[in-house]
PyMOL commands that place a pseudoatom at each C-alpha (Angstrom):
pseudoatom trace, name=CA, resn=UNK, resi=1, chain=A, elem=C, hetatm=0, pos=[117.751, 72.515, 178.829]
pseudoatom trace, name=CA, resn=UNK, resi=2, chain=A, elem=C, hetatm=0, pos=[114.663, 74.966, 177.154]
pseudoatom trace, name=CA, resn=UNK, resi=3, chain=A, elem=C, hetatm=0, pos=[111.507, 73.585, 176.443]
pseudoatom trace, name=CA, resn=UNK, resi=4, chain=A, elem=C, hetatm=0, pos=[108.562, 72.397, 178.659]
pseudoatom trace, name=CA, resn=UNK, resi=5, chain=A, elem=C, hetatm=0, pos=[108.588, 69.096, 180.711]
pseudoatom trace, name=CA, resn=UNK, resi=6, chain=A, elem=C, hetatm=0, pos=[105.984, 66.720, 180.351]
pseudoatom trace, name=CA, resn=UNK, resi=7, chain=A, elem=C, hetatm=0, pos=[103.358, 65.639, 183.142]
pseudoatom trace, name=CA, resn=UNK, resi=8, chain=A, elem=C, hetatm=0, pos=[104.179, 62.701, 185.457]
pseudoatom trace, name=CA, resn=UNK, resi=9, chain=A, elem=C, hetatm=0, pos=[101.018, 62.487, 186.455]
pseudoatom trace, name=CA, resn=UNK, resi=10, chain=A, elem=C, hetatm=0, pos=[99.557, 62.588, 182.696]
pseudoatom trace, name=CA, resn=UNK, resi=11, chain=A, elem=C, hetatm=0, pos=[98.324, 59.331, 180.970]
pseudoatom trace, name=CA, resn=UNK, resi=12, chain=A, elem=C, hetatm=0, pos=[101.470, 57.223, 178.624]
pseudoatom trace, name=CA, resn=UNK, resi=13, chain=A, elem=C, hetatm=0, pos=[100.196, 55.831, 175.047]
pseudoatom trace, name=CA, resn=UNK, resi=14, chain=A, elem=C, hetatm=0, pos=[102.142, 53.365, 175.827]
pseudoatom trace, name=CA, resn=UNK, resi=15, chain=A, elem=C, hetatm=0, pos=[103.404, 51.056, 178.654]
pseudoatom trace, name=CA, resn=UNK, resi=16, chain=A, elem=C, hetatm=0, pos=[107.355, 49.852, 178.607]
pseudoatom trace, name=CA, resn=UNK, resi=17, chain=A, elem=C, hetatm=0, pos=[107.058, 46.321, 177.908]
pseudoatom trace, name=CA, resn=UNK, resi=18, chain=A, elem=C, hetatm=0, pos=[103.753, 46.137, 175.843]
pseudoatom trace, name=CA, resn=UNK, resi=19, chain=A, elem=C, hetatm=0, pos=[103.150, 45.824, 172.417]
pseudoatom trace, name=CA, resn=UNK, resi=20, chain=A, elem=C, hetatm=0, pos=[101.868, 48.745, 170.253]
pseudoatom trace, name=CA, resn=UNK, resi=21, chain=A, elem=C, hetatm=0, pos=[98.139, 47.764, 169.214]
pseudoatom trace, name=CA, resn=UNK, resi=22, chain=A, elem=C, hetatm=0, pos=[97.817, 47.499, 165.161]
pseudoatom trace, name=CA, resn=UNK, resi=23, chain=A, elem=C, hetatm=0, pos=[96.462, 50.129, 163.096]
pseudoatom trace, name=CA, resn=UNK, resi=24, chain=A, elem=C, hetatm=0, pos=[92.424, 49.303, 162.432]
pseudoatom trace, name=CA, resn=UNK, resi=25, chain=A, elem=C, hetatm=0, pos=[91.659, 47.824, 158.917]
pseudoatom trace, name=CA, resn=UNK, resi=26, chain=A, elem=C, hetatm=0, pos=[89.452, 49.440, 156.799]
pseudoatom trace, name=CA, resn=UNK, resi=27, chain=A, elem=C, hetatm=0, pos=[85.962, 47.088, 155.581]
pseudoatom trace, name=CA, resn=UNK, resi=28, chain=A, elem=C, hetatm=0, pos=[85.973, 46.771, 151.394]
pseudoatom trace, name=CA, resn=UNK, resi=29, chain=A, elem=C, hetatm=0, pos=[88.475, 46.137, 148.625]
pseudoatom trace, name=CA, resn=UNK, resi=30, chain=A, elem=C, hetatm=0, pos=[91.450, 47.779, 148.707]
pseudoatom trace, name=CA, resn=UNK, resi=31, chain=A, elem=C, hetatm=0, pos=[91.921, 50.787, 146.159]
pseudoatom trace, name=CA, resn=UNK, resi=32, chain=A, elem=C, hetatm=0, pos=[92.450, 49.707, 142.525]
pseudoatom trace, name=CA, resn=UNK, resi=33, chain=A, elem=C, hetatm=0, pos=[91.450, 46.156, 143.235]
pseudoatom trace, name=CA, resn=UNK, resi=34, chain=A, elem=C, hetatm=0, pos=[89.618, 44.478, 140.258]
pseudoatom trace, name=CA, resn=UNK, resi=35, chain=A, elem=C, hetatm=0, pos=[88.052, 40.980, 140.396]
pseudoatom trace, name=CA, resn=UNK, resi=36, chain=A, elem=C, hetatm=0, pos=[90.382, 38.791, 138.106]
pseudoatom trace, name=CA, resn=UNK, resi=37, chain=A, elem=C, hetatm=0, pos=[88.814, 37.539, 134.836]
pseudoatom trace, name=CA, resn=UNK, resi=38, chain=A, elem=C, hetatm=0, pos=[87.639, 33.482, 134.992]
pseudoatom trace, name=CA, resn=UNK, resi=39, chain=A, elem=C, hetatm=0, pos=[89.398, 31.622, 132.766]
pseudoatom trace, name=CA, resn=UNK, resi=40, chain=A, elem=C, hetatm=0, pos=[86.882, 30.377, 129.448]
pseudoatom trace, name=CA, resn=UNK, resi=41, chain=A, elem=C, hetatm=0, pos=[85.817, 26.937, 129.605]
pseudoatom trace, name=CA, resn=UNK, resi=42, chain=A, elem=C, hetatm=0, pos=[87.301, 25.175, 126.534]
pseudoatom trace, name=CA, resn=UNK, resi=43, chain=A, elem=C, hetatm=0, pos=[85.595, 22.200, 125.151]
pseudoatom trace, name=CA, resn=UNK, resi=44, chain=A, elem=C, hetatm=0, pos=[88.493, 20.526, 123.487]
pseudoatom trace, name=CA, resn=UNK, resi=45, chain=A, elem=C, hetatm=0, pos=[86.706, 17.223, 122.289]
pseudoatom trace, name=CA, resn=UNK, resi=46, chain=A, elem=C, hetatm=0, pos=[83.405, 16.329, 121.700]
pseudoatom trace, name=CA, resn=UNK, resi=47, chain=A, elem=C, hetatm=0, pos=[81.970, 13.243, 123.658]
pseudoatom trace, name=CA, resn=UNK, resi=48, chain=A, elem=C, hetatm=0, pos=[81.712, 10.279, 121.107]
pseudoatom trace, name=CA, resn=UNK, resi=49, chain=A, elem=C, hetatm=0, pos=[77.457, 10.435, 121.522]
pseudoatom trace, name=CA, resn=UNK, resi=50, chain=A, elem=C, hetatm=0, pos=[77.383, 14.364, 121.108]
pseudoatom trace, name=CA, resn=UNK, resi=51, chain=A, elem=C, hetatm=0, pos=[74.926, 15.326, 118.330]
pseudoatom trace, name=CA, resn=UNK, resi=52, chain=A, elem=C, hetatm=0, pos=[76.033, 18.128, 116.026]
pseudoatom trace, name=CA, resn=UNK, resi=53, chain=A, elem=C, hetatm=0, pos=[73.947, 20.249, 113.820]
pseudoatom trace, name=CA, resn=UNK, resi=54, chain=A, elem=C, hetatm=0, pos=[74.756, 21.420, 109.775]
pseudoatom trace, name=CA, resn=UNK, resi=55, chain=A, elem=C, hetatm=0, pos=[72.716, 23.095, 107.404]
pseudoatom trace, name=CA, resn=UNK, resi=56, chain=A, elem=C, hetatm=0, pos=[73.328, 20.737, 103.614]
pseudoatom trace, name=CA, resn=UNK, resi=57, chain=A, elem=C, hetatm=0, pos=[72.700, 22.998, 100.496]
pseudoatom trace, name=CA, resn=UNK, resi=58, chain=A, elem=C, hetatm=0, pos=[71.939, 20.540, 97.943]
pseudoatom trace, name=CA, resn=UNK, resi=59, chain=A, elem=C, hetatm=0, pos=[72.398, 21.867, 94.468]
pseudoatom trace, name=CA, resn=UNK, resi=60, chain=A, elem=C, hetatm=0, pos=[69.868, 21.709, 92.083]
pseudoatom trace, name=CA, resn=UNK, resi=61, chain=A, elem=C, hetatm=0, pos=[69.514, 18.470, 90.119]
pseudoatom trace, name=CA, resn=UNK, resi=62, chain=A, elem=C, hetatm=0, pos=[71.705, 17.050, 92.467]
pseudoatom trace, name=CA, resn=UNK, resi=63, chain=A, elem=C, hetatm=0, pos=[69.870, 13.873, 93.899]
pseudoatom trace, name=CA, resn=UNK, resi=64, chain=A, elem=C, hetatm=0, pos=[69.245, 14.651, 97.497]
pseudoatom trace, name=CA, resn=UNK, resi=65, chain=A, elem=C, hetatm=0, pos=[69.530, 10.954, 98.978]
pseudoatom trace, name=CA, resn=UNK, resi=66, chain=A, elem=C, hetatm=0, pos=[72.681, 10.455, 97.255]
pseudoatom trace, name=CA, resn=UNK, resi=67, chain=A, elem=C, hetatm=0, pos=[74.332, 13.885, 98.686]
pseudoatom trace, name=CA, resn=UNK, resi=68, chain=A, elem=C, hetatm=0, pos=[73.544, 13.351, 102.039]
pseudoatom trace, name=CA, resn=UNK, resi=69, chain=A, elem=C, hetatm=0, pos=[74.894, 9.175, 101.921]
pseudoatom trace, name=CA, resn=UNK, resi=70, chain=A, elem=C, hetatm=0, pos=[78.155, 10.646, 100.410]
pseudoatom trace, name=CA, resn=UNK, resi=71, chain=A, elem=C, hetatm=0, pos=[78.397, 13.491, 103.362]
pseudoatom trace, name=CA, resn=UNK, resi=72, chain=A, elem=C, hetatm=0, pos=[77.942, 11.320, 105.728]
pseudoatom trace, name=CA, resn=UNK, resi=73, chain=A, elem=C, hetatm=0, pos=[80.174, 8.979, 104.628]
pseudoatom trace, name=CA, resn=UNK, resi=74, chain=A, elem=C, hetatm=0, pos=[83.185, 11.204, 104.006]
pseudoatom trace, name=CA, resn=UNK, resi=75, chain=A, elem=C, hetatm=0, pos=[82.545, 12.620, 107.243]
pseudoatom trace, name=CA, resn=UNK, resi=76, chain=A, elem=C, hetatm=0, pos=[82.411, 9.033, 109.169]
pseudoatom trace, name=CA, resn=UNK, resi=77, chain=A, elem=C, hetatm=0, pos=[79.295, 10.186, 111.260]
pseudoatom trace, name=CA, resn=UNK, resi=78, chain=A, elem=C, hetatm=0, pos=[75.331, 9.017, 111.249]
pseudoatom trace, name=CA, resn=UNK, resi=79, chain=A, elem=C, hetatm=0, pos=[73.178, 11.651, 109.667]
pseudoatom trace, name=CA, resn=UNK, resi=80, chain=A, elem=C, hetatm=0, pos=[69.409, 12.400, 110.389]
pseudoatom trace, name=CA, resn=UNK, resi=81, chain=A, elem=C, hetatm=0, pos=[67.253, 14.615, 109.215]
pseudoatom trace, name=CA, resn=UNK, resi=82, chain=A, elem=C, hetatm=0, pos=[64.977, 16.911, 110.688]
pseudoatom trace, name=CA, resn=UNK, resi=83, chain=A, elem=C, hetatm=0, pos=[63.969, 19.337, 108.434]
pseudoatom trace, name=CA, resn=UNK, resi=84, chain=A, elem=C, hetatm=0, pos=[64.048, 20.537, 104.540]
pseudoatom trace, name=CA, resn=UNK, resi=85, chain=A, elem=C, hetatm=0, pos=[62.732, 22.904, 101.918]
pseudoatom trace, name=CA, resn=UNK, resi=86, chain=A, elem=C, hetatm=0, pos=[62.725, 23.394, 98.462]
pseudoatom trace, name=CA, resn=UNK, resi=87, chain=A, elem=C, hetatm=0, pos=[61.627, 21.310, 95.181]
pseudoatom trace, name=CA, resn=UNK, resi=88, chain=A, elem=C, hetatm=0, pos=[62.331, 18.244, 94.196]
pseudoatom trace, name=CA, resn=UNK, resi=89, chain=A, elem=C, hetatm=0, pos=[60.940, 16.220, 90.520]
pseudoatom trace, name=CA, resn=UNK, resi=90, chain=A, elem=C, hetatm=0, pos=[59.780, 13.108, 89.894]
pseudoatom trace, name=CA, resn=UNK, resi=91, chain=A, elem=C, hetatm=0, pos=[59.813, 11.420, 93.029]
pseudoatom trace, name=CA, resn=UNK, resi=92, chain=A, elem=C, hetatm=0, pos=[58.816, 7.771, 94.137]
pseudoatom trace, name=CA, resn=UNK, resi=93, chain=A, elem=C, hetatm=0, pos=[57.166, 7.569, 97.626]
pseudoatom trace, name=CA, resn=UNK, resi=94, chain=A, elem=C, hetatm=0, pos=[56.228, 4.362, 99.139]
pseudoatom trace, name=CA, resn=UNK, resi=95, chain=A, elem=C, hetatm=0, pos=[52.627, 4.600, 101.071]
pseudoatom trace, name=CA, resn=UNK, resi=96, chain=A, elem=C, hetatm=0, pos=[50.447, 1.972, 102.784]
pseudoatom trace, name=CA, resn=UNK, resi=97, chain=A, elem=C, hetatm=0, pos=[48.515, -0.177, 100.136]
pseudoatom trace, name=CA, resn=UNK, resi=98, chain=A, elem=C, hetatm=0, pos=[45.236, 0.805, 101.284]
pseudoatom trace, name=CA, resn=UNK, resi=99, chain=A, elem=C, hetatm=0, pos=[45.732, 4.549, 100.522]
pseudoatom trace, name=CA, resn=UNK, resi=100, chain=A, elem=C, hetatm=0, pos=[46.439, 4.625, 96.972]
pseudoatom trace, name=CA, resn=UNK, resi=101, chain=A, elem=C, hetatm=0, pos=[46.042, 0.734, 95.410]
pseudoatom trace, name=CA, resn=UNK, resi=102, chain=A, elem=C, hetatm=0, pos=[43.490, -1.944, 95.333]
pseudoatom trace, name=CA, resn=UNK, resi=103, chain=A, elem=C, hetatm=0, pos=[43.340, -4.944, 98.371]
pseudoatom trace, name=CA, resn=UNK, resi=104, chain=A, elem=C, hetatm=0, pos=[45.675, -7.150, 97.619]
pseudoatom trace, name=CA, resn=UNK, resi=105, chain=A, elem=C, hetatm=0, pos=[48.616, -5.243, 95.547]
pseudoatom trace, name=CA, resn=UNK, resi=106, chain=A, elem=C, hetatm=0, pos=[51.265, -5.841, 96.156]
pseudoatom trace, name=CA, resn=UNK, resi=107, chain=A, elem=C, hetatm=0, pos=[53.628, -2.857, 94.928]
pseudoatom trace, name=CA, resn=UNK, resi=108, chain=A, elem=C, hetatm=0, pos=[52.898, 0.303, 97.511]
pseudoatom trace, name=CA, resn=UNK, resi=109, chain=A, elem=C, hetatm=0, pos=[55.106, 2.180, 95.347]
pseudoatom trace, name=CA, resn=UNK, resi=110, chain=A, elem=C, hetatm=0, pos=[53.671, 5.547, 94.052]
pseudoatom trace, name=CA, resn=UNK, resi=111, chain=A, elem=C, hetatm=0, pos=[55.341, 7.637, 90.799]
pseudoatom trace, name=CA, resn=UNK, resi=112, chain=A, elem=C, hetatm=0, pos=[54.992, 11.186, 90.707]
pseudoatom trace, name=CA, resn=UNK, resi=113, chain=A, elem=C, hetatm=0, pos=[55.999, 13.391, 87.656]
pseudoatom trace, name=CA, resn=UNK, resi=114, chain=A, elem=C, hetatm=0, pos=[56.670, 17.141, 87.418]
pseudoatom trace, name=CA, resn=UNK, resi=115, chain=A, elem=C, hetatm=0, pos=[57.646, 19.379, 90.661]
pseudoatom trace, name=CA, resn=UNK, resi=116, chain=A, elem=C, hetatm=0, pos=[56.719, 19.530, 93.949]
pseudoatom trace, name=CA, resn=UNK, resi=117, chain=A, elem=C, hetatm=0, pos=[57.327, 21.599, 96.905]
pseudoatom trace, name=CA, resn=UNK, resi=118, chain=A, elem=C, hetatm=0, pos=[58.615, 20.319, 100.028]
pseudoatom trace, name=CA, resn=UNK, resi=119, chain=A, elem=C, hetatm=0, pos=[56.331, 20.511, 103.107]
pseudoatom trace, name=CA, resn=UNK, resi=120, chain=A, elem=C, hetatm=0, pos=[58.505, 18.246, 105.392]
pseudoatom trace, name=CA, resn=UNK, resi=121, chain=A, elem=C, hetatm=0, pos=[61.331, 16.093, 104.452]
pseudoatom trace, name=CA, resn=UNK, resi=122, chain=A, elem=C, hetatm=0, pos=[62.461, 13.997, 108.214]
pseudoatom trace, name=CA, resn=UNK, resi=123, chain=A, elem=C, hetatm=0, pos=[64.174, 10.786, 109.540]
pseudoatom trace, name=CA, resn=UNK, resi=124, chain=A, elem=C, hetatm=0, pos=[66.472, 8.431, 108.635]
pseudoatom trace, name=CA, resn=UNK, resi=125, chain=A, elem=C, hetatm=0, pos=[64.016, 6.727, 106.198]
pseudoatom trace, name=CA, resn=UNK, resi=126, chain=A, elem=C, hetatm=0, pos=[63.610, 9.822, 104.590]
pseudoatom trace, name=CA, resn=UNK, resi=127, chain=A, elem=C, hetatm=0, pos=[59.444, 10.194, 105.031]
pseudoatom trace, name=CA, resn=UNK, resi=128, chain=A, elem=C, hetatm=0, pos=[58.807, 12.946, 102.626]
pseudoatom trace, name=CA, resn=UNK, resi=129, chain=A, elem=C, hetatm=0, pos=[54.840, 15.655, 102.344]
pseudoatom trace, name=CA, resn=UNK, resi=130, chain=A, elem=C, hetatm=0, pos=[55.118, 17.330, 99.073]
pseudoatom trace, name=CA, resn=UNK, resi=131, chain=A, elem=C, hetatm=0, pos=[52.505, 19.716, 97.944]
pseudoatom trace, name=CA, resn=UNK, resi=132, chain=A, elem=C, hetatm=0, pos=[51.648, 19.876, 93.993]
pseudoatom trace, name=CA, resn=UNK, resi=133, chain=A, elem=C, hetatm=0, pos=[50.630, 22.776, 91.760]
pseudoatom trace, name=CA, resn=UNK, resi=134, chain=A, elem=C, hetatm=0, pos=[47.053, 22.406, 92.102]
pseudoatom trace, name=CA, resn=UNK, resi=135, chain=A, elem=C, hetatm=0, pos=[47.421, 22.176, 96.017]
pseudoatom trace, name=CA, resn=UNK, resi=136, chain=A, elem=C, hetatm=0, pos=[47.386, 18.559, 96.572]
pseudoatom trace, name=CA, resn=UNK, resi=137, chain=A, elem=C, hetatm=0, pos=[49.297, 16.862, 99.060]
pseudoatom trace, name=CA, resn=UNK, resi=138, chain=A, elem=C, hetatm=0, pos=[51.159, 13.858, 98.904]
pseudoatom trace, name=CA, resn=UNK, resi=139, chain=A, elem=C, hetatm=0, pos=[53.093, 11.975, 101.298]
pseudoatom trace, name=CA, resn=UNK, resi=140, chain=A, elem=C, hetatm=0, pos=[55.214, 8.303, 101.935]
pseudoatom trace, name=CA, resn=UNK, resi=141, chain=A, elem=C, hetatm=0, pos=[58.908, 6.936, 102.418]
pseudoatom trace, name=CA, resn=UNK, resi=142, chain=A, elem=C, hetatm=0, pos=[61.441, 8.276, 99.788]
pseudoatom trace, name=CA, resn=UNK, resi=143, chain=A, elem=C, hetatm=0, pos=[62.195, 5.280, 96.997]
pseudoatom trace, name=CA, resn=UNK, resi=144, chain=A, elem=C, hetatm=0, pos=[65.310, 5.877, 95.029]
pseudoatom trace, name=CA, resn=UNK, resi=145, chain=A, elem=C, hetatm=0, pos=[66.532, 8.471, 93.986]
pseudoatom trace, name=CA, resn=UNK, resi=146, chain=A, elem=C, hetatm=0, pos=[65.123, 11.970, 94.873]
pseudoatom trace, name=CA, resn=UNK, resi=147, chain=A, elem=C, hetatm=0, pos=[66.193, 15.112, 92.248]
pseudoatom trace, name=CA, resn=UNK, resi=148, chain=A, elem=C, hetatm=0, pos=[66.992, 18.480, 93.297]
pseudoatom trace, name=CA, resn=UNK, resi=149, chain=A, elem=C, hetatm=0, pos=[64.248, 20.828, 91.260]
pseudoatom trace, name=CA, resn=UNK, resi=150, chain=A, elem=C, hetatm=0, pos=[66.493, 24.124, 92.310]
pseudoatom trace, name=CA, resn=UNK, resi=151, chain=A, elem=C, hetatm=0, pos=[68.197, 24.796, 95.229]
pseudoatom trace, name=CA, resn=UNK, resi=152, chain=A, elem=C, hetatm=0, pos=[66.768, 22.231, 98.373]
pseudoatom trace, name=CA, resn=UNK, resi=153, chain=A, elem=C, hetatm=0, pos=[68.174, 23.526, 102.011]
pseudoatom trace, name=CA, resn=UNK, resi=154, chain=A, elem=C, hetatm=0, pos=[68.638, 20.679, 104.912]
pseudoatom trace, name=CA, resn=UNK, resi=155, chain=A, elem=C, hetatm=0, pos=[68.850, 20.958, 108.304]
pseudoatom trace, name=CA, resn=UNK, resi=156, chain=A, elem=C, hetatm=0, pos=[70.376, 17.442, 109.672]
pseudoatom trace, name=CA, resn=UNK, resi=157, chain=A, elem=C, hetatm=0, pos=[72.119, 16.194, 113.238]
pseudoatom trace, name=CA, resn=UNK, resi=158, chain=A, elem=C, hetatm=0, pos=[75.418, 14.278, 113.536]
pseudoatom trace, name=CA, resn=UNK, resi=159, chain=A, elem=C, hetatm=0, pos=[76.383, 11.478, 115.651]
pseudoatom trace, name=CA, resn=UNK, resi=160, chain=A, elem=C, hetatm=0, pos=[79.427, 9.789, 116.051]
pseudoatom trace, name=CA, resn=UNK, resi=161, chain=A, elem=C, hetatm=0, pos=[77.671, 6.331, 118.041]
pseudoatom trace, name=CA, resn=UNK, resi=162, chain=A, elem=C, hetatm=0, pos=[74.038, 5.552, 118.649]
pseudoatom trace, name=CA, resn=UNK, resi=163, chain=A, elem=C, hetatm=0, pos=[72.694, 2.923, 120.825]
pseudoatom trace, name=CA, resn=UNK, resi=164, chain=A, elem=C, hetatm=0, pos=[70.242, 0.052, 119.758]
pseudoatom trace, name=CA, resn=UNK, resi=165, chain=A, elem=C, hetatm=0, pos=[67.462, -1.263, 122.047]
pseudoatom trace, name=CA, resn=UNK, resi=166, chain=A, elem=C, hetatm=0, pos=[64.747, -3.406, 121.735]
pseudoatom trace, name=CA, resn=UNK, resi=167, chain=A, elem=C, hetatm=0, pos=[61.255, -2.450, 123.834]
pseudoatom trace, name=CA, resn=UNK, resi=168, chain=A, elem=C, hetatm=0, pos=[59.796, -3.518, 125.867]
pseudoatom trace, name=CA, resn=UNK, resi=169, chain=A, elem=C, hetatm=0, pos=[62.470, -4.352, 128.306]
pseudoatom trace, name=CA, resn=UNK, resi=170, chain=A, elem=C, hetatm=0, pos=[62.425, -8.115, 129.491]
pseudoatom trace, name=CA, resn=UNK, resi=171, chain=A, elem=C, hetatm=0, pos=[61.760, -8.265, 133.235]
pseudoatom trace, name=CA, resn=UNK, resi=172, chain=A, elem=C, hetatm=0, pos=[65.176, -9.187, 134.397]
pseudoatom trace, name=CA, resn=UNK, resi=173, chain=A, elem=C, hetatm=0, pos=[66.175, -5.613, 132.259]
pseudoatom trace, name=CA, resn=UNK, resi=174, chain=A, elem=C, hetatm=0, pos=[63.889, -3.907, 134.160]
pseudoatom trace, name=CA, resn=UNK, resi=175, chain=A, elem=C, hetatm=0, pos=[64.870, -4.867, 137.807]
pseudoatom trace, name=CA, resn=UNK, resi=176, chain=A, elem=C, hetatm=0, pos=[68.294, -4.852, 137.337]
pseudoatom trace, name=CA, resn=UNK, resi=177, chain=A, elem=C, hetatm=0, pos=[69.985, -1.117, 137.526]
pseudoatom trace, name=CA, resn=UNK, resi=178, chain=A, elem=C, hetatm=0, pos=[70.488, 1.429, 134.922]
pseudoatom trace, name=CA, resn=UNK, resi=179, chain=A, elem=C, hetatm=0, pos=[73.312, 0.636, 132.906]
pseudoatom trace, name=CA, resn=UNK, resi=180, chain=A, elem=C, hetatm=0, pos=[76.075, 2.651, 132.647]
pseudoatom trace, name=CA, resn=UNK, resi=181, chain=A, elem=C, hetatm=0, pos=[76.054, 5.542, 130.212]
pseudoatom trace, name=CA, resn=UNK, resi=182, chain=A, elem=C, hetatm=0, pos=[78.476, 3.911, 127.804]
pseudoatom trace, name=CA, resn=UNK, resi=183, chain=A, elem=C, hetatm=0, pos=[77.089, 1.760, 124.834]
pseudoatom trace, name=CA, resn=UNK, resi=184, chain=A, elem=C, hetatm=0, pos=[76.609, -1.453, 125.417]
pseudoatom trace, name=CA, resn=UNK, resi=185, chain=A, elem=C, hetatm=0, pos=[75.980, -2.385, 121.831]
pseudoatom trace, name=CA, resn=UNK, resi=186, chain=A, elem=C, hetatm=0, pos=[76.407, 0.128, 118.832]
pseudoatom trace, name=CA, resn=UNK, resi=187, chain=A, elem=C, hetatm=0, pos=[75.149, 0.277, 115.383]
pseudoatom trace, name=CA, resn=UNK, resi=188, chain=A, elem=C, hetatm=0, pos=[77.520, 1.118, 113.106]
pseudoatom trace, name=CA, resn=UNK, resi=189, chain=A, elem=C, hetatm=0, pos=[77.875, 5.181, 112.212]
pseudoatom trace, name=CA, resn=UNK, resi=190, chain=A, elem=C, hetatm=0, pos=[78.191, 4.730, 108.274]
pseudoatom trace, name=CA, resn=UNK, resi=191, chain=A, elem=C, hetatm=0, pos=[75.495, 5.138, 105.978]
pseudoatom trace, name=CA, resn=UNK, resi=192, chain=A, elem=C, hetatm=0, pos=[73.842, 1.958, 104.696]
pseudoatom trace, name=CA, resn=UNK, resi=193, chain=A, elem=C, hetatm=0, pos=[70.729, 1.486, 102.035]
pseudoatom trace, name=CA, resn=UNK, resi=194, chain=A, elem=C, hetatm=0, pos=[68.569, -0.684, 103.344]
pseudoatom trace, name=CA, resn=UNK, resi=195, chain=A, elem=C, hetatm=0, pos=[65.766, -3.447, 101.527]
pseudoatom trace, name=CA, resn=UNK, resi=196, chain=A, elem=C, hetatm=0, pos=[66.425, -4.432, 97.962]
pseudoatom trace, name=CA, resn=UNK, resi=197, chain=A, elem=C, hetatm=0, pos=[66.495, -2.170, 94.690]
pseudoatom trace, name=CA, resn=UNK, resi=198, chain=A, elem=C, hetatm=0, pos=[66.401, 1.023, 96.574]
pseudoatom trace, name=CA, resn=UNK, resi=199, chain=A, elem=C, hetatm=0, pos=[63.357, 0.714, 98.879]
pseudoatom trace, name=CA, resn=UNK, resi=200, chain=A, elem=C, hetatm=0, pos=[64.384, 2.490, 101.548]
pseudoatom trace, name=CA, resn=UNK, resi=201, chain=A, elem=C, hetatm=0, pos=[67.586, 4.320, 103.278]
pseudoatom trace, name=CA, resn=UNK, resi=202, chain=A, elem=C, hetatm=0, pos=[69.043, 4.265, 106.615]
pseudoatom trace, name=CA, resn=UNK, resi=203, chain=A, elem=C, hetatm=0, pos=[71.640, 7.464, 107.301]
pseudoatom trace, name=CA, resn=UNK, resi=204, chain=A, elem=C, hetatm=0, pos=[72.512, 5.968, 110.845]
pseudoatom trace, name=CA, resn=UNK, resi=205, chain=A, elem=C, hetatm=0, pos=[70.242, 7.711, 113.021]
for i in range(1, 205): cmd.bond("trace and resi %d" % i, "trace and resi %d" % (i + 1))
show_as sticks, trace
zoom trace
């Protein structure tokens, strides 16, 4: 037989009998290894008290009390207002009888004819600053009807439920827990006018 034979005498690899020791692992992500991609996070439904927000063109000499009712009503949700701009015409604001009648009168209601800017148009009640042409400002709650002089842009919140409360708390209310988050009494979503012969609205809020 050709060839060289090994040492006896030099050191074995391995022993009969014993295992083989495993290969050493190399530290980091193996080659070509990506992090996976987290699924999105899907909001399927909104929660009954989430508020959503729209932005309400009104059309010009559309009344803008009457557009917003009639949007919120098709849309079965409580509407207030924060915001608005444009023009409106010959508007009726109610004010406090001390700003703009004699003691003891008792309509509050104030006419105003020809156009007006709006400085800030807010709230369920509609409270309305207009300025005039000669730079006067005017303010009060919105009475009746209120007429679109151009295009008047809205910026309002949605709500499906809202939650009455009276304050202050009685004292028993005030020991006892939190309730839960839930509503324990609700005020109906819908649109409603509220006082007699168009004093005053209430869009839910």
């Amino acid at each position: 037989m050709s060839g060289v034979d090994p040492d006896p005498d030099a050191p074995t690899n391995t022993s009969p009998g014993a295992p083989s020791s495993p290969a050493r692992r190399t530290r980091g992500r193996p080659p070509g290894a990506k992090n996976k991609p987290k699924p999105p996070l899907i909001i399927a439904q909104d929660t009954p008290n989430a508020l959503t927000s729209h932005v309400l063109e009104v059309s010009s000499g559309s009344d803008v009390v009457e557009s917003v009712m009639t949007y919120a009503t098709r849309r079965g949700r409580g509407v207030c207002v924060l915001s608005g701009s444009g023009a409106v015409a010959n508007v009726n604001l109610r004010q406090p009888a001390a700003a703009v009648l004699p003691l003891g009168s008792s309509s509050t209601v104030l006419t105003m004819h020809g156009r007006f800017e709006i400085l800030s148009l807010t709230g369920t009640g509609l409270a309305l600053y207009l300025a005039g042409g000669q730079g006067q400002v005017v303010g009060g709650s919105v009475v009746g009807p209120l007429r679109a002089s151009g295009p008047v842009t809205l910026i309002v919140a949605s709500f499906a439920n809202a939650v009455y409360d009276r304050l202050p708390l009685e004292e028993e209310e005030k020991e006892a827990p939190p309730p839960p988050l839930q509503a324990t009494a609700s005020q109906s979503s819908g649109v409603t006018g509220s006082g007699s012969g168009g004093d005053g609205y209430n869009l839910g809020c």
